[in-house]
N, C-alpha and C positions, 0 to 999 in steps of 0.2 A: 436296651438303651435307645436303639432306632427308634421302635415302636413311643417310647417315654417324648421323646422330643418330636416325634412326628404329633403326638397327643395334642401337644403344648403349645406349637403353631398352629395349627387345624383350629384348637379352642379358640385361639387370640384371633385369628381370621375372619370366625363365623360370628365371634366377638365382635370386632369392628363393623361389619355389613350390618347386624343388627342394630348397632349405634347409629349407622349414619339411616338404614329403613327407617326407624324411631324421627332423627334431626327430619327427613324429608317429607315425614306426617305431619310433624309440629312446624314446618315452613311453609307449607301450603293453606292457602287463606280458608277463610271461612266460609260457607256455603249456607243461602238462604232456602227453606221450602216454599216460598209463597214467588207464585209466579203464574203471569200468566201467555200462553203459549201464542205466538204470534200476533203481539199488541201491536207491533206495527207494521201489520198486513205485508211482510218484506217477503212471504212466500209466493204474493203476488194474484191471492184468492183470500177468501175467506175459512182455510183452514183452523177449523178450531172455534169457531163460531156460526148460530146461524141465522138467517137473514128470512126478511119477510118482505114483501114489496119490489121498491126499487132502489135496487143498490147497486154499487161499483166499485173497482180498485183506479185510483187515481196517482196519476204519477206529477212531477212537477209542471210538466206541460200543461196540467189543466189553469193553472195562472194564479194558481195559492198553494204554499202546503208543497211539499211535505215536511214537518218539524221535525224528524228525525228518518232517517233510512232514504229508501227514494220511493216507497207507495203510499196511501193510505187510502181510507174507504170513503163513499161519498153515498151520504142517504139523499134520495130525492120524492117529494112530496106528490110527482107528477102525478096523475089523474090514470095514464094506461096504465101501469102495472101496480100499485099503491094499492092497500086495504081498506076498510072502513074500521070503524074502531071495536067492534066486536071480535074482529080479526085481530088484531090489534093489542088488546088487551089480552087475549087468551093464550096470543104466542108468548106476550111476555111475564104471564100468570100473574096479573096486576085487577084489581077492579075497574070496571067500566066508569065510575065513577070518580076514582080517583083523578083518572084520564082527563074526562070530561069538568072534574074542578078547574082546569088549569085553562079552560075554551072549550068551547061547541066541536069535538073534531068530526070532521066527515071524514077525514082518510088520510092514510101517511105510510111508512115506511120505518124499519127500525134492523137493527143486530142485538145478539145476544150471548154470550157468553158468560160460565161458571168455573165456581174456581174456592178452596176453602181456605179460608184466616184466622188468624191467632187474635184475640185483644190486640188494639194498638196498631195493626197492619193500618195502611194506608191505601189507598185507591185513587189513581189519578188518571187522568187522559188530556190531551188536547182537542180543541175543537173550534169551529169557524162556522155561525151561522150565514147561510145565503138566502135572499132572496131577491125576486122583483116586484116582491107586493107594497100595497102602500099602506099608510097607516087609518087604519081602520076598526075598530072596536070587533065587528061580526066577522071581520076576515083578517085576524090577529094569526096568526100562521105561528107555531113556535117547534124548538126545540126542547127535548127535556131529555134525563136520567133518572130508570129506574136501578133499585135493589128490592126485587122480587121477595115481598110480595105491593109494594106501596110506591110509587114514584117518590123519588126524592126530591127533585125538584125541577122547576124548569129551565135551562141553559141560557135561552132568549128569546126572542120574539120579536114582530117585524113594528116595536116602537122601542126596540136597542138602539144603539147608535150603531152608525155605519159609516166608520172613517173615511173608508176607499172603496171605489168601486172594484171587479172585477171586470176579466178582459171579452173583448169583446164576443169570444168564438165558444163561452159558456152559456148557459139557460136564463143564467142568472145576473143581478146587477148591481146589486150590495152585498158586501161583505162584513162582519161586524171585527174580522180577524181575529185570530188564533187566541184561545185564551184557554189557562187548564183550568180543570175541574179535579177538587181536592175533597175526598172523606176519610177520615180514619172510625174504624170500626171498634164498639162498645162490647160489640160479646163474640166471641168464637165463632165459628159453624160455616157451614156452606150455603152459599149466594149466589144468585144469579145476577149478573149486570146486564141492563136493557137501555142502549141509548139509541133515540128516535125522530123522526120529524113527521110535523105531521100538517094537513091543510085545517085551517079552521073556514066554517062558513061555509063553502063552495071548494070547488076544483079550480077556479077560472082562474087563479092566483098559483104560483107554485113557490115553496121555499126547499131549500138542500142544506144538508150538513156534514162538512168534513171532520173526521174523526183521525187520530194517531195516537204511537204512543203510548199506548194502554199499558200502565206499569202498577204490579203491587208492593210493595216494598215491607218486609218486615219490620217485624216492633222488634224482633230478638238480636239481640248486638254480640256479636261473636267473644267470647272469651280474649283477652290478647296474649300474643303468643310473643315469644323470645324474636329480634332480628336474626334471619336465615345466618346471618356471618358468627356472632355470637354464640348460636345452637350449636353451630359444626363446629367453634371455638373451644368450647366448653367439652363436648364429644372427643376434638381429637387430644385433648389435652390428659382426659380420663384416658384413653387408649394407649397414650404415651406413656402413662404413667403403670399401667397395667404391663406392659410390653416391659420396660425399664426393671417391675418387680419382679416379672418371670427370667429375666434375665442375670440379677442379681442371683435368684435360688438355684438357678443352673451354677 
């Protein structure tokens, strides 16, 4: 008789914890795989992507930016540490040409990081062309976005507009401010993302670009699930009623 009713609680017990295990799966939200891993430099380097040229983490002090967290990166087109476009292009597995549609570049800077998407994912960042050059056809200075293997497109260039200036204890002296950059992707697969700046014409001009942010968003929309109060509603109510009929057979 002991052994009968020791049975019959034990069941109803290991019963209930498996209900509420169950409720506590189906409460817990929904989780995306497209991601990418320190979009906005908050580790405070470039973990997770890699750089050519001259680059930096910048924090609000530099007198723009940051649109989310407190770092973000800063390309600079400067002449000591910048590549040429041979360089250039091969870091970011892009044609020489592709490049050079876009302007004459003699040299620039860029990051790069990979990452794989479903149809529909999205791809976005923010970004903030600077310069102090002037407007000039042969020394048009720009920014742009690749997805390896073709540049996508160009971000800006130094005959953007540029609202406000920036502050005085930068390189720089226009700012076009913050603006995103939005693609959603037509086929599957794994991508490289390449965003850059680069000098056209000469060195004797320099332009920069602040990057944040860097977010992939999926296209897959999670299933919806019962409200957590609900689930365990429904659970303890089956439980109750399970308990109530081992009770009566006693």
């Amino acid at each position: 008789m002991f052994s009968s009713t020791f049975f019959k609680h034990y069941s109803l017990k290991t019963g209930l914890v498996s209900l509420l295990g169950l409720a506590s799966l189906l409460c817990s939200p929904g989780t995306s795989s497209a991601a990418i891993l320190n979009g906005g430099f908050e580790t405070g380097d470039f973990t997770n992507w890699d750089t050519i040229g001259q680059t930096f983490i910048e924090t609000a002090e530099y007198g723009s930016g940051p649109t989310e967290g407190t770092q973000q990166a800063l390309l600079d087109s400067f002449s000591e540490q910048s590549v040429d476009i041979v360089q250039l292009a091969d870091f970011l597995n892009i044609e020489v040409g592709s490049l050079n549609a876009l302007g004459e570049v003699y040299e620039g800077s860029a990051i790069k990081t990979s990452f794989t998407v479903e149809a529909g994912d999205v791809l976005s960042f923010d970004w903030n062309f600077l310069t102090d050059g002037v407007q000039a056809p042969l020394f048009n200075d720009f920014a742009f976005v690749s997805l390896s293997p073709t540049v996508e497109r160009k971000l800006a260039d130094t005959f953007s507009t540029f609202p406000t200036a920036l502050q005085d204890h930068t390189v720089f002296y226009d700012q076009t401010g913050f603006q995103t950059y939005s693609y959603t992707f037509q086929t599957a697969g794994t991508y490289s993302l390449g965003i850059g700046v680069v000098d056209v014409g000469d060195g004797a001009v320099d332009s920069g670009l602040l990057v944040d942010n860097v977010l992939l968003s999926s296209s897959s929309t999670p299933k919806p699930v019962p409200e957590p109060a609900s689930v365990l509603g429904v659970l303890a109510f089956g439980a109750f009623g399970i308990g109530s009929r081992r009770l009566r057979q006693r």
